[in-house]
Biopython code that builds the backbone (N, CA, C, O; Angstrom):
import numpy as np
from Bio.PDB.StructureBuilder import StructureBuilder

atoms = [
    (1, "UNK", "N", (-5.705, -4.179, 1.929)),
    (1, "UNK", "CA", (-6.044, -3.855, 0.571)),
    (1, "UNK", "C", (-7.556, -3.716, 0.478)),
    (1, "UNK", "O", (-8.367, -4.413, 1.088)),
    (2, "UNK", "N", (-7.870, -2.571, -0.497)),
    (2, "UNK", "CA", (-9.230, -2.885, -0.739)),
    (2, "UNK", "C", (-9.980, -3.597, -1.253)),
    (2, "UNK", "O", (-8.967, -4.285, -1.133)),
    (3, "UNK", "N", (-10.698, -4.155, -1.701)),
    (3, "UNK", "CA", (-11.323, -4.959, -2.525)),
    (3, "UNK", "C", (-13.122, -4.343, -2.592)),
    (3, "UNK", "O", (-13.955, -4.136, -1.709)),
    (4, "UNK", "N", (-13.142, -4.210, -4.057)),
    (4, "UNK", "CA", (-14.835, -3.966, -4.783)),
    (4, "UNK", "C", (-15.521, -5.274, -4.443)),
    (4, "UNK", "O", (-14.914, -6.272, -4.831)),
    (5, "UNK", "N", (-16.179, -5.390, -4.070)),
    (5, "UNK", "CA", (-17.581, -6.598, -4.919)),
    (5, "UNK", "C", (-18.922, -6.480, -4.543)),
    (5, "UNK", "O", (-19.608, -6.151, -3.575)),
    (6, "UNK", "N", (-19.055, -7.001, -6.044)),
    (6, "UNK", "CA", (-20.205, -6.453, -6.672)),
    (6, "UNK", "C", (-20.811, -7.842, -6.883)),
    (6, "UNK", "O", (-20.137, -8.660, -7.508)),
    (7, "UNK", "N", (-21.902, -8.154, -6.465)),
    (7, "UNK", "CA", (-23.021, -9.056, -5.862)),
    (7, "UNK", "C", (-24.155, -9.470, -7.252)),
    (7, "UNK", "O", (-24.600, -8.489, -7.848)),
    (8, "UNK", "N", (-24.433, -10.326, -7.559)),
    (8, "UNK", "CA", (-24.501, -11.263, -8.590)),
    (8, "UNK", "C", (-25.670, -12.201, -8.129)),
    (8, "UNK", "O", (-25.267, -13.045, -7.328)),
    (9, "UNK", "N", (-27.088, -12.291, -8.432)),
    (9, "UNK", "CA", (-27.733, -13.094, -7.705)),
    (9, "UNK", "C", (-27.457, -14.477, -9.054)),
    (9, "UNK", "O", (-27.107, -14.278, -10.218)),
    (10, "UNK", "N", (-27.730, -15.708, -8.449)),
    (10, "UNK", "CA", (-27.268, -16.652, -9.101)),
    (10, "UNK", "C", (-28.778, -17.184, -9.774)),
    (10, "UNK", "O", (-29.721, -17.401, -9.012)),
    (11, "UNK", "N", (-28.927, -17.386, -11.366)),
    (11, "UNK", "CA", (-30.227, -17.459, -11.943)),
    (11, "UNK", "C", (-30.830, -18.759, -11.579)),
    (11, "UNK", "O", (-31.985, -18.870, -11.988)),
    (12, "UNK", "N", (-30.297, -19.935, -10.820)),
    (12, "UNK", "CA", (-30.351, -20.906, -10.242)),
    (12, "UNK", "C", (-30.966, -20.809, -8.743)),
    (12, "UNK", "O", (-31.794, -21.650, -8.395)),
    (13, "UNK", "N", (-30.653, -20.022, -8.067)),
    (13, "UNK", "CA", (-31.487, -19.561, -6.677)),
    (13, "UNK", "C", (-33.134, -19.714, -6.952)),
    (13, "UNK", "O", (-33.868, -19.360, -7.874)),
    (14, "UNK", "N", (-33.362, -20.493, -5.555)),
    (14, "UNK", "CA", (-34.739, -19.981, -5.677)),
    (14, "UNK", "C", (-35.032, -19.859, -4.189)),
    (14, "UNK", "O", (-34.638, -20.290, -3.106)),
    (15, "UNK", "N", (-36.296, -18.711, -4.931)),
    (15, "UNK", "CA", (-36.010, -17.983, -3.194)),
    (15, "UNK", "C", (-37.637, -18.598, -2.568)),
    (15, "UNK", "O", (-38.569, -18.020, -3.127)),
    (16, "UNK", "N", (-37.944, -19.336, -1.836)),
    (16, "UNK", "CA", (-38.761, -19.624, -1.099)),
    (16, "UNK", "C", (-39.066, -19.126, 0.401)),
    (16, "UNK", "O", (-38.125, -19.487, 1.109)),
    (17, "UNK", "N", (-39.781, -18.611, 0.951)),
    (17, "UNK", "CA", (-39.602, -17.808, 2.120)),
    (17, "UNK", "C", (-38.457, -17.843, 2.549)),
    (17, "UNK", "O", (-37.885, -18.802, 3.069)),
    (18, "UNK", "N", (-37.990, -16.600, 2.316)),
    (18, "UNK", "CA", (-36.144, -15.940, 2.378)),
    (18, "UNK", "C", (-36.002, -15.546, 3.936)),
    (18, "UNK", "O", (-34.989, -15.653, 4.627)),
    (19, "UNK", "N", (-37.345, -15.036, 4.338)),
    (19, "UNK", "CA", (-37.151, -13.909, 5.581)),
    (19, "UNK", "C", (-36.290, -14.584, 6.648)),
    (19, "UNK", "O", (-35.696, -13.700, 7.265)),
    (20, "UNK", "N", (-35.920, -16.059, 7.210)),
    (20, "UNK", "CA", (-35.007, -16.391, 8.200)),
    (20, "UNK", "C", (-33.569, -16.224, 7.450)),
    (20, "UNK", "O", (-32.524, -15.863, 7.992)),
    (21, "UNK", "N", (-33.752, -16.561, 6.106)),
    (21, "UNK", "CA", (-32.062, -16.539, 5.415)),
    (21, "UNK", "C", (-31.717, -15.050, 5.306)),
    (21, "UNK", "O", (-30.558, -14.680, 5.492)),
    (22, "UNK", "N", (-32.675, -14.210, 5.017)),
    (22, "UNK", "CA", (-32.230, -12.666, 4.453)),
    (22, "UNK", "C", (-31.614, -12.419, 5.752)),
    (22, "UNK", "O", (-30.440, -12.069, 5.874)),
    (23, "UNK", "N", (-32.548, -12.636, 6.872)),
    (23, "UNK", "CA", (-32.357, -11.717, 8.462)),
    (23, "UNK", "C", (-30.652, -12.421, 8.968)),
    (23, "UNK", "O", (-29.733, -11.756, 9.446)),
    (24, "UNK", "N", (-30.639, -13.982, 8.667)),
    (24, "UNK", "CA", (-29.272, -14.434, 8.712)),
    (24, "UNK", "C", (-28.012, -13.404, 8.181)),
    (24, "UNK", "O", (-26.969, -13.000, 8.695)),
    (25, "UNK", "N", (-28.795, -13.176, 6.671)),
    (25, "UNK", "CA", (-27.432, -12.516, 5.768)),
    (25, "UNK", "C", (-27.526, -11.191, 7.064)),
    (25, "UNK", "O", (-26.430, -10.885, 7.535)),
    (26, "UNK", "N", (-28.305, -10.714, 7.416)),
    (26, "UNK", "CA", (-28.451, -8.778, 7.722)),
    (26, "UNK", "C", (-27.383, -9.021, 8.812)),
    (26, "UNK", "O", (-26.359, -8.337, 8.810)),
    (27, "UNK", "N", (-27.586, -9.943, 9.709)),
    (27, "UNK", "CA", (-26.864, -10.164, 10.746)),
    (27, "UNK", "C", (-25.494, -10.338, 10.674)),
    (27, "UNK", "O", (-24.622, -9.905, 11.428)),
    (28, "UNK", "N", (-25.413, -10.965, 9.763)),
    (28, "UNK", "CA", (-23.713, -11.874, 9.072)),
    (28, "UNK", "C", (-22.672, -10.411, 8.717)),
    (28, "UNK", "O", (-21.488, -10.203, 8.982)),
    (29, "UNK", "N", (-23.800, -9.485, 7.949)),
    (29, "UNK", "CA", (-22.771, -8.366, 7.224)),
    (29, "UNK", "C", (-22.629, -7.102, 8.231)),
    (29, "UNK", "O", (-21.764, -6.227, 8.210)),
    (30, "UNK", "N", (-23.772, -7.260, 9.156)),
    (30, "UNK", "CA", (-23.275, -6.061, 10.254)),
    (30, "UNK", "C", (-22.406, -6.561, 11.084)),
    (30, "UNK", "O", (-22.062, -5.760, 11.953)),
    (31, "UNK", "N", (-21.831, -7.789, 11.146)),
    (31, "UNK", "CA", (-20.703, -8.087, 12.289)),
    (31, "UNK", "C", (-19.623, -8.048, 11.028)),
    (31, "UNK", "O", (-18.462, -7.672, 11.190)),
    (32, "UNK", "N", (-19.845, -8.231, 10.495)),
    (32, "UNK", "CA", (-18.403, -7.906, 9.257)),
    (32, "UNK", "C", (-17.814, -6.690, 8.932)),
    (32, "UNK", "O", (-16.652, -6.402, 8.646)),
    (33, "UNK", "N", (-19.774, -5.414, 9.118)),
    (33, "UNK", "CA", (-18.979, -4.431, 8.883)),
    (33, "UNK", "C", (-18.481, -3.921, 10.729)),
    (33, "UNK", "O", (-17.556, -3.119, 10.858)),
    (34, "UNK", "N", (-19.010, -4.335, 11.660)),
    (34, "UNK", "CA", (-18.966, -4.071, 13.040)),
    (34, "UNK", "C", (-16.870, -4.664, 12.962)),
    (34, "UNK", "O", (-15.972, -3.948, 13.406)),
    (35, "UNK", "N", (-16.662, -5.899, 12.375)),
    (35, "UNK", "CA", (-15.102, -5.375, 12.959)),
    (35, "UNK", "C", (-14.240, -5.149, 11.596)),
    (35, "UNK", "O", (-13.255, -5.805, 11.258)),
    (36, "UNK", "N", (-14.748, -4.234, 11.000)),
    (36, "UNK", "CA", (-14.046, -3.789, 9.657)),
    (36, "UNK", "C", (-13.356, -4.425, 8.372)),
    (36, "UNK", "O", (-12.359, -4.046, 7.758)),
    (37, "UNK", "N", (-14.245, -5.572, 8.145)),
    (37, "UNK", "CA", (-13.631, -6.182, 7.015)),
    (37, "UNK", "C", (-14.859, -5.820, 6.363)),
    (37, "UNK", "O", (-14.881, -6.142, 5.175)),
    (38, "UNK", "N", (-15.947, -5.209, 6.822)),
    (38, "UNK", "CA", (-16.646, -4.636, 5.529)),
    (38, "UNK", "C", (-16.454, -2.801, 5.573)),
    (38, "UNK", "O", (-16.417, -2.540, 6.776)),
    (39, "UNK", "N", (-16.394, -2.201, 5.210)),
    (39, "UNK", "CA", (-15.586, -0.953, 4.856)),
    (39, "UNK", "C", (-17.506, 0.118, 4.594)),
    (39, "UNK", "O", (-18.205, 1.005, 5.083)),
    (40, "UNK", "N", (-17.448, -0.653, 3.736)),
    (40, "UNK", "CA", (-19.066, 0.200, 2.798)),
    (40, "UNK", "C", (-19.645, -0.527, 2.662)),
    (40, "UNK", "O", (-19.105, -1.628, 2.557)),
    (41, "UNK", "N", (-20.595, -0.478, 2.602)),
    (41, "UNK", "CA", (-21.991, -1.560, 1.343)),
    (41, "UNK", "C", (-22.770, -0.496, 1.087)),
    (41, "UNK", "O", (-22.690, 0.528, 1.765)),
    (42, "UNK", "N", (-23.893, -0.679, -0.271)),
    (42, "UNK", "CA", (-24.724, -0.466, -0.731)),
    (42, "UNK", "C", (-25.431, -0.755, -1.600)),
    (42, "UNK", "O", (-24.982, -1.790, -2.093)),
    (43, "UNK", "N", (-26.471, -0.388, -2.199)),
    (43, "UNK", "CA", (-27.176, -1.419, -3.008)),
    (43, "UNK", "C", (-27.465, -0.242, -4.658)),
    (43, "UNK", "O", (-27.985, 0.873, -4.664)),
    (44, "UNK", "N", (-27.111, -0.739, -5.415)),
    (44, "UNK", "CA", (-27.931, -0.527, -6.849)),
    (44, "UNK", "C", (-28.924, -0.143, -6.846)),
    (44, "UNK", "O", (-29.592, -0.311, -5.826)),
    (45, "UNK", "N", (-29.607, 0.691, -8.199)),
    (45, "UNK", "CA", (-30.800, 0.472, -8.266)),
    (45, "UNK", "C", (-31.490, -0.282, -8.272)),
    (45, "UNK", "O", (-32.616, -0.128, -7.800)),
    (46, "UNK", "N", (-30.911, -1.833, -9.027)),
    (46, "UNK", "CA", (-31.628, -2.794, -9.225)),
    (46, "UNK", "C", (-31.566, -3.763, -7.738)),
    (46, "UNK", "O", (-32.144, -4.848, -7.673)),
    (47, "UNK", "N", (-31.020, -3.361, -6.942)),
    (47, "UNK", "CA", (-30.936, -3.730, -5.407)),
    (47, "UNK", "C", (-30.314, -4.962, -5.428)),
    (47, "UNK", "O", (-30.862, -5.988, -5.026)),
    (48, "UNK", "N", (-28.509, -4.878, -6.153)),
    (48, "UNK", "CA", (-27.451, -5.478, -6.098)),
    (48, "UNK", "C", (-26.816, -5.204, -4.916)),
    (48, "UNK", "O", (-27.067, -4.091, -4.452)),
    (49, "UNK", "N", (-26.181, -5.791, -4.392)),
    (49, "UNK", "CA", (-25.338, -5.252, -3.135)),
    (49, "UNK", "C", (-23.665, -5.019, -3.985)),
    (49, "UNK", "O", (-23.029, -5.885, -4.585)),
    (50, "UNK", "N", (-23.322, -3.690, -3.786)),
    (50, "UNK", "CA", (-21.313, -3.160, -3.513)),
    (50, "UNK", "C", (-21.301, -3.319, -2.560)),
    (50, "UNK", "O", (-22.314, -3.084, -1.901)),
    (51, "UNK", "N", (-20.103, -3.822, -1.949)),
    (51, "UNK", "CA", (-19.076, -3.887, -0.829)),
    (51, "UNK", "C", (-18.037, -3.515, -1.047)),
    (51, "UNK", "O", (-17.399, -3.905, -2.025)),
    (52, "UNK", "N", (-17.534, -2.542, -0.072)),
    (52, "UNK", "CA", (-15.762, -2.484, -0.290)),
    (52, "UNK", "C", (-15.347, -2.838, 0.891)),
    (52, "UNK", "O", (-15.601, -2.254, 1.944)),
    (53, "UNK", "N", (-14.447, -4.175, 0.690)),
    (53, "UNK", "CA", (-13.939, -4.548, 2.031)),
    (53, "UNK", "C", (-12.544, -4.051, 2.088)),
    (53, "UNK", "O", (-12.045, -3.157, 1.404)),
    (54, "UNK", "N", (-12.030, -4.725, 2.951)),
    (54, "UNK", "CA", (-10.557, -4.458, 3.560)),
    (54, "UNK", "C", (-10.181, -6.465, 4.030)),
    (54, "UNK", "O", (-10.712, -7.249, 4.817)),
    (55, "UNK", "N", (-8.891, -6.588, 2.929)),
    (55, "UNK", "CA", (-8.630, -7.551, 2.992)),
    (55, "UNK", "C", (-7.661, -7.640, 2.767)),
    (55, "UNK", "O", (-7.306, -6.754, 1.989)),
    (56, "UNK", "N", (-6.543, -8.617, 3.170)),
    (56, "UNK", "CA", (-5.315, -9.133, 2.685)),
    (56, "UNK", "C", (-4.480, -9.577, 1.185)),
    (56, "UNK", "O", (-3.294, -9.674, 0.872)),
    (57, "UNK", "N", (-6.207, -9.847, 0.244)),
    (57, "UNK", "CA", (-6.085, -10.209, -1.078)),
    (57, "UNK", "C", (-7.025, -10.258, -1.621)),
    (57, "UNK", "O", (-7.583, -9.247, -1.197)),
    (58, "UNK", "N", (-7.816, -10.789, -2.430)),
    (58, "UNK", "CA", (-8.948, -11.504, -3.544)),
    (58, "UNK", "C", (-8.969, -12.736, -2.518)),
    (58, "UNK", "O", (-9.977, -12.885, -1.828)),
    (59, "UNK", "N", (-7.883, -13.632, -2.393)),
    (59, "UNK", "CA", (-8.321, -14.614, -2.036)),
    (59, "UNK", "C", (-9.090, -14.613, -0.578)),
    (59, "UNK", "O", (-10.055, -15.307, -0.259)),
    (60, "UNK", "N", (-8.530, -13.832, 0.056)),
    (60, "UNK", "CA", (-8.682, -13.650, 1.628)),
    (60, "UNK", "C", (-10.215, -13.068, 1.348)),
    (60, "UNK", "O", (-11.148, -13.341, 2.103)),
    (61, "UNK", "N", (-10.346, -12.307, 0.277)),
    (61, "UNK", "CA", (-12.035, -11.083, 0.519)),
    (61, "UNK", "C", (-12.823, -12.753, 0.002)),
    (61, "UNK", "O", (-13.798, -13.099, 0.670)),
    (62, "UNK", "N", (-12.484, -13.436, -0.841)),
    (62, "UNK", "CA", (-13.413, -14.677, -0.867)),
    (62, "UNK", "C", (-13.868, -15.607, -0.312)),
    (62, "UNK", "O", (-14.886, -16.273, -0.499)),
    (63, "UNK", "N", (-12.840, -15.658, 0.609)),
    (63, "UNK", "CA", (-13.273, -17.042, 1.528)),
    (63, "UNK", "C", (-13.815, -15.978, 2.634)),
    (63, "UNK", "O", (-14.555, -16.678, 3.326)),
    (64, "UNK", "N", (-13.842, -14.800, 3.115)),
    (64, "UNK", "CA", (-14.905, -14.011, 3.733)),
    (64, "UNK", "C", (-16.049, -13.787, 3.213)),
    (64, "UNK", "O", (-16.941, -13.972, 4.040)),
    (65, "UNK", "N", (-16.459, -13.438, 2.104)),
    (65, "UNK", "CA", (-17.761, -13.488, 1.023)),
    (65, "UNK", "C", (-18.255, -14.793, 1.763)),
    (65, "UNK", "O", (-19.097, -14.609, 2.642)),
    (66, "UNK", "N", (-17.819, -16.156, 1.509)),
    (66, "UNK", "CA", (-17.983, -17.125, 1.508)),
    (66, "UNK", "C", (-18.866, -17.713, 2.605)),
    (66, "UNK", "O", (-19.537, -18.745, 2.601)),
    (67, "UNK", "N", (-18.644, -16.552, 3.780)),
    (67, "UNK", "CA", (-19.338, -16.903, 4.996)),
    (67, "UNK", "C", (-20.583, -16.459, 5.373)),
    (67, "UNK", "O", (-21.247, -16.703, 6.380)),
    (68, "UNK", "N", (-20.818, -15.716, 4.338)),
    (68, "UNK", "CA", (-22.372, -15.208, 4.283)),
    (68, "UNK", "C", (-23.494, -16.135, 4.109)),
    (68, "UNK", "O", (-23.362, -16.587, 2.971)),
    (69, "UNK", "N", (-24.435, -16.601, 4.608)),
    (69, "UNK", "CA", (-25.480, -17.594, 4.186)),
    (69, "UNK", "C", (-26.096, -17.625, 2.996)),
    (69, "UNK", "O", (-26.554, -18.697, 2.601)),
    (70, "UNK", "N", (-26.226, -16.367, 2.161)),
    (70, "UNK", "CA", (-26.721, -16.382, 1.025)),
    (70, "UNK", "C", (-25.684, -16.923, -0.153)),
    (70, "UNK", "O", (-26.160, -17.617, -1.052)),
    (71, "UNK", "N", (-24.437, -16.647, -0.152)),
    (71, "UNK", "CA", (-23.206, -17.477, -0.527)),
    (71, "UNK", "C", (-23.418, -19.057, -0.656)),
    (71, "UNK", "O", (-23.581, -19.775, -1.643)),
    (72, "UNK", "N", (-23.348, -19.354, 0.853)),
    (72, "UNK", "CA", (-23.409, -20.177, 1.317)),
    (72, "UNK", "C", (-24.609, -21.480, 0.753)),
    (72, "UNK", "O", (-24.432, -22.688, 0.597)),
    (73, "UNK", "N", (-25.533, -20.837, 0.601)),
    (73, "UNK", "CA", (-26.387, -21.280, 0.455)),
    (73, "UNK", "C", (-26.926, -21.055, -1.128)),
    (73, "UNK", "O", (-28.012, -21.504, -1.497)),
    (74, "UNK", "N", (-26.259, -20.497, -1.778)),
    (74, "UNK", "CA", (-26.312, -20.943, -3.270)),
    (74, "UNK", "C", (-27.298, -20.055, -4.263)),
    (74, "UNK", "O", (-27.745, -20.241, -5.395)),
    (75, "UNK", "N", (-27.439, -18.809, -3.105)),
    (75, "UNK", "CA", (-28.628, -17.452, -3.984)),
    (75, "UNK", "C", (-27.829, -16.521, -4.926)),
    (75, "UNK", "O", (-28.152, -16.035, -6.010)),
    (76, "UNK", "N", (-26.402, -16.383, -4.013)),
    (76, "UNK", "CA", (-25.837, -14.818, -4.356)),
    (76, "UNK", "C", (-24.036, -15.322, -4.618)),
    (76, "UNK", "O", (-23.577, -16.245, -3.945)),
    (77, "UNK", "N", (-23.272, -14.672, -5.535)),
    (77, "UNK", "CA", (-21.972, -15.002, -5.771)),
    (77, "UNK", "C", (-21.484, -13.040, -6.091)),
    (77, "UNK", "O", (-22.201, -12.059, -6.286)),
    (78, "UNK", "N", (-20.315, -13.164, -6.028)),
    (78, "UNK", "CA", (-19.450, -11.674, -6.513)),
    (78, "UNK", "C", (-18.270, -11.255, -7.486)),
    (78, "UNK", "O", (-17.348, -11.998, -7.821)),
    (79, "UNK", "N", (-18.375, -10.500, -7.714)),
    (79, "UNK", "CA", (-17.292, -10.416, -8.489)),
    (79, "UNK", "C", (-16.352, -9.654, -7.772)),
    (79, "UNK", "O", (-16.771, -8.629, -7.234)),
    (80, "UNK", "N", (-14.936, -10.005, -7.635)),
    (80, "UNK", "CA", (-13.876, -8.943, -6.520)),
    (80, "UNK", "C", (-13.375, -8.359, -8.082)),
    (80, "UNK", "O", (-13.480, -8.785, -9.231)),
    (81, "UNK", "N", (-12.695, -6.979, -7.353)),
    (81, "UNK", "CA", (-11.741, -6.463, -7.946)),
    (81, "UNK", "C", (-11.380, -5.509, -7.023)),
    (81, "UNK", "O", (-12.180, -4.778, -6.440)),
    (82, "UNK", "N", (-9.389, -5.503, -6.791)),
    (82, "UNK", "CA", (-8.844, -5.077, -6.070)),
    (82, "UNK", "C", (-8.794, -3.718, -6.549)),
    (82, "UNK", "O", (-8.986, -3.418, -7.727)),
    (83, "UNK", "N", (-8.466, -2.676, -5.379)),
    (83, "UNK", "CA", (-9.032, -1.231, -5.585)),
    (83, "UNK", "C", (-7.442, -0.858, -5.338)),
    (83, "UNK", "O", (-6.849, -1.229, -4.326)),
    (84, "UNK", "N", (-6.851, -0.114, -6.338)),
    (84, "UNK", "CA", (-5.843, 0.799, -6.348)),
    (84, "UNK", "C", (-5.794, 2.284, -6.013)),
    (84, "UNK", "O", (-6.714, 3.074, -6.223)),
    (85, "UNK", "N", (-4.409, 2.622, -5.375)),
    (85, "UNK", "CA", (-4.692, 4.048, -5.163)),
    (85, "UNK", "C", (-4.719, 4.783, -6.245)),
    (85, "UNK", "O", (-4.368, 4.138, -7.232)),
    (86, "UNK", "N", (-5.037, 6.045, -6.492)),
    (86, "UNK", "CA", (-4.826, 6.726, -7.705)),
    (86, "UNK", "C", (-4.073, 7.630, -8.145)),
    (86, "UNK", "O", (-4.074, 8.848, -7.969)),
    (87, "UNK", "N", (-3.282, 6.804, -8.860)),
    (87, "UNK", "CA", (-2.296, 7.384, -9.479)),
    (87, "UNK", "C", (-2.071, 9.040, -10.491)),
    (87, "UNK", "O", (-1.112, 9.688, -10.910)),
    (88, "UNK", "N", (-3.128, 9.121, -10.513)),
    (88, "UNK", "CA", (-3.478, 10.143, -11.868)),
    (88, "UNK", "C", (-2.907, 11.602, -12.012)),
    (88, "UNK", "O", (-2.774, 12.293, -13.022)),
    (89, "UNK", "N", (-2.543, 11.917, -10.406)),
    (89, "UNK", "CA", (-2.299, 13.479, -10.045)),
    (89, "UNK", "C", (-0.806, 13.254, -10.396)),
    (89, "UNK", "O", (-0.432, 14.103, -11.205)),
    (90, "UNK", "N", (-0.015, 12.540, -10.108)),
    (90, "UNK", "CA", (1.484, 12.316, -10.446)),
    (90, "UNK", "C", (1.719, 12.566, -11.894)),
    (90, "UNK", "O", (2.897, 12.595, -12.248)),
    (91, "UNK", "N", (0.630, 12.785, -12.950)),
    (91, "UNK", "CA", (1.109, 12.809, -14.121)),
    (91, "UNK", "C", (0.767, 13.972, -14.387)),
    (91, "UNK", "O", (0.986, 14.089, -15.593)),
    (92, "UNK", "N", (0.163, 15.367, -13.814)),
    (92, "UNK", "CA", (-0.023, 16.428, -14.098)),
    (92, "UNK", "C", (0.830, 17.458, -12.505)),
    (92, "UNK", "O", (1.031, 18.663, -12.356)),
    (93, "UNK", "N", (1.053, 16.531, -11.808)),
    (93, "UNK", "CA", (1.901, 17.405, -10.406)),
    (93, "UNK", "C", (3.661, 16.953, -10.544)),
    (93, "UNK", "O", (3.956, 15.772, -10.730)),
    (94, "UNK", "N", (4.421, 17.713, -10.463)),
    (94, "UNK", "CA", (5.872, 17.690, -10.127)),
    (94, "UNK", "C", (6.119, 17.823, -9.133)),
    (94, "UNK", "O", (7.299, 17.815, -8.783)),
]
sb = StructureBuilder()
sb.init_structure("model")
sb.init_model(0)
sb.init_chain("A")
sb.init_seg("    ")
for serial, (resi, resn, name, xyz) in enumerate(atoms, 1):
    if name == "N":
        sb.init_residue(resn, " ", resi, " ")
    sb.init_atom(name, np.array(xyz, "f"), 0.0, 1.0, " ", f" {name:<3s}", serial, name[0])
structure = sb.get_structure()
């Protein structure tokens, strides 16, 4: 299944020289997307991170979120929402 999320920095974070935690996260999400439970990423203008993973559920894409250090560590949280196929052509195709 797919799953959206959309990346949320937490107003409680504080970021004190990030550069070993950021380079942690860079590392964490290229082996995620390296064996395909991360699908896409990209960032906002406001330089939010989207992800579309590939997961079993919400619950399953969370406790993967979960393993990220910035998660982990209490900077960044997400919001999932599961991605449906689209239905829309079935109501104008016979």
């Amino acid at each position: 299944m797919k799953i959206l999320a959309i990346e949320k920095e937490l107003e409680t974070a504080v970021w004190q020289k990030p550069e070993d935690l950021l380079r942690d996260e860079a590392c964490h999400v290229y082996e995620l997307y390296r064996s395909g439970c991360i699908r896409e990423i990209y960032f906002t203008e406001h330089k939010s991170a989207v992800l579309v993973l590939e997961a079993e559920d919400k619950k399953a894409a969370t406790a993967l979120l979960n393993t990220l250090p910035l998660v982990k560590h209490g900077k960044i949280q997400f919001e999932l929402m599961e991605l449906q196929p689209y239905t829309g052509y079935e109501r104008i195709m016979k």
